[in-house]
C-alpha positions as CSV (number, residue, x, y, z in Angstrom):
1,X,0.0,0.0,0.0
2,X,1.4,3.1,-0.9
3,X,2.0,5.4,2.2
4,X,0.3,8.8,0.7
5,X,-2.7,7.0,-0.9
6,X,-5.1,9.1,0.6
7,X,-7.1,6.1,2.1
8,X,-7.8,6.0,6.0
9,X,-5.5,3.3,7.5
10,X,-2.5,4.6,5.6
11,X,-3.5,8.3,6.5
12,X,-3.7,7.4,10.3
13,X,-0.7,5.4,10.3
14,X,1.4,7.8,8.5
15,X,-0.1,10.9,10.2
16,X,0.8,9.1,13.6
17,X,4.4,7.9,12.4
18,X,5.0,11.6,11.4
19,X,4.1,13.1,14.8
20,X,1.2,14.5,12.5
21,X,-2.6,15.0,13.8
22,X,-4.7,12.3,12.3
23,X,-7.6,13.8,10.4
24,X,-11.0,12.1,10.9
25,X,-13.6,13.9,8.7
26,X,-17.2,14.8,10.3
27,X,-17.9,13.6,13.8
28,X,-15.9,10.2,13.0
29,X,-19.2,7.6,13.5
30,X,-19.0,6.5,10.1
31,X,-17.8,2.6,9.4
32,X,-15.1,1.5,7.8
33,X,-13.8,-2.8,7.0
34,X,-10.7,-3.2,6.9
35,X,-8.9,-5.9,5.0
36,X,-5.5,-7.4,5.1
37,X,-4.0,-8.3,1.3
38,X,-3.2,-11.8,2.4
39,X,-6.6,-12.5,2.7
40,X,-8.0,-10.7,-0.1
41,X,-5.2,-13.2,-2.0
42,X,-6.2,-16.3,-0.2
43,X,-10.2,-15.2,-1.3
44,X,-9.0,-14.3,-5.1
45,X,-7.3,-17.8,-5.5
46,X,-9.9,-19.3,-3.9
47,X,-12.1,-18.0,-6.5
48,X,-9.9,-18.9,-9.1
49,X,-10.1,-22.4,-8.1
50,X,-12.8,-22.8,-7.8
51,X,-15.7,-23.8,-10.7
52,X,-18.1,-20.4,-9.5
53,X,-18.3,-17.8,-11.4
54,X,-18.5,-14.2,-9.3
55,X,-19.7,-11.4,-8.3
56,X,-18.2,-12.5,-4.6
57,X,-17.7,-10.1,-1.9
58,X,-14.4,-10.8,-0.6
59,X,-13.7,-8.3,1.9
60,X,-13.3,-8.1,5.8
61,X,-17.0,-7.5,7.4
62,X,-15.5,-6.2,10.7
63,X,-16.5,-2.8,11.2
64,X,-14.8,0.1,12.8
65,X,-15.7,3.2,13.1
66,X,-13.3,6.5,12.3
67,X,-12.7,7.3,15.9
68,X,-12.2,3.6,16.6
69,X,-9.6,2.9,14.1
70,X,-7.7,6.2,14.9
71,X,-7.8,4.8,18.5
72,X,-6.5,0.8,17.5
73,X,-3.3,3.7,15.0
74,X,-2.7,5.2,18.4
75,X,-2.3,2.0,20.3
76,X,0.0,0.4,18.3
77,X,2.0,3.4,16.5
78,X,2.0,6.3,19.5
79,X,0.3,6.4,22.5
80,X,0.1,10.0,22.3
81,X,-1.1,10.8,19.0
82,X,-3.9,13.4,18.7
83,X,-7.0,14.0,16.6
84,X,-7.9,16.8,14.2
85,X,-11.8,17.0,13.6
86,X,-11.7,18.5,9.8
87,X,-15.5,19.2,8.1
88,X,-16.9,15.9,6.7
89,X,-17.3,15.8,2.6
90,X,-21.7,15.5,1.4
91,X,-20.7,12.5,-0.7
92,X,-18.5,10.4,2.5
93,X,-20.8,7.5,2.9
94,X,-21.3,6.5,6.1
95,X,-21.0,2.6,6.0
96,X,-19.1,0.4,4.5
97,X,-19.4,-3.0,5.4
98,X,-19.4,-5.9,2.9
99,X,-21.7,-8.7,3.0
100,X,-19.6,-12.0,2.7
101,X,-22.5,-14.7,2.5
102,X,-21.7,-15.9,-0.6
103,X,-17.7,-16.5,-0.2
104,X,-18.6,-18.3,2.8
105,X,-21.4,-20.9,1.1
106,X,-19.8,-21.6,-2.1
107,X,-16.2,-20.9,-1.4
108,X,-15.7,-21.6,1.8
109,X,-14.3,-18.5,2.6
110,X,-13.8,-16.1,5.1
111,X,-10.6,-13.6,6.2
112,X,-8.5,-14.7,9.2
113,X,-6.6,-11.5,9.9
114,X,-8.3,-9.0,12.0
115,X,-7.4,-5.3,12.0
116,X,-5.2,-5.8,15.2
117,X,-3.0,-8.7,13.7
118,X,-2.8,-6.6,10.4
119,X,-2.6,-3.1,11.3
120,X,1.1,-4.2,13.2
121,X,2.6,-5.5,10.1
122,X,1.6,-2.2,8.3
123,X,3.0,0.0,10.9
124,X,6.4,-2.1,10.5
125,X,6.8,-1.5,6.6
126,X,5.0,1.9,6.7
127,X,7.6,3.0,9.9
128,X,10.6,1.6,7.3
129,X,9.1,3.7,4.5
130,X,8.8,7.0,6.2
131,X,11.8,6.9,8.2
132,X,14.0,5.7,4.9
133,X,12.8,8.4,3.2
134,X,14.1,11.3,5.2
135,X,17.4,10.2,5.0
């Protein structure tokens, strides 16, 4: 994942690695899943070998909201990260959760990594990235 993507895990974790405020957008209640690639690989070649034909849903259903996630980036990057409240866009929606009923009844399928085993190994190549780069 690149680190200046513009998405909300790498913004957090980048934001936090910098010393930066994190920026969550409106009042921070809307939901986010979060997936980790291995999974999202694991679900693909699944699918591949499989004799079904999509549309599947292979994402991560867990659900987090804004303010949760930024608290999980401060956990695990800095403990004493802050929060910057920016106005939220008219077009943010304000869940995002997908429904993985299918993957699990034909496939067999479901993600194992959660957000807290995932987030970690992120941090670690996003902490190598940013820290490389300024010298």
């Amino acid at each position: 994942m690149c680190i200046d993507d513009g998405r909300v895990v790498s913004n957090f974790v980048a934001q936090a690695l910098r010393r930066q405020p994190m920026t969550v957008y409106g009042d921070g209640k809307q939901t986010r899943s979060f997936q980790y690639v291995s999974d999202l690989v694991d679900g693909l070649v699944t699918l591949m070998e499989s004799e079904h034909v999509g549309p599947f849903n292979l994402g991560n259903p867990g659900e987090f909201t804004m303010l949760e996630l930024a608290e999980v980036v401060k956990e695990i990057v800095d403990p004493s990260a802050t929060i910057e409240f920016k106005p939220n866009t008219a077009d943010d929606p304000h869940k995002r959760r997908p429904d993985i009923t299918k993957a699990k009844e034909f496939l067999n399928w479901e993600p194992k990594v959660s957000l807290r085993e995932g987030l970690p190994l992120m941090v670690n190549d996003f902490r190598k990235r940013v820290f490389e780069d300024k010298t």
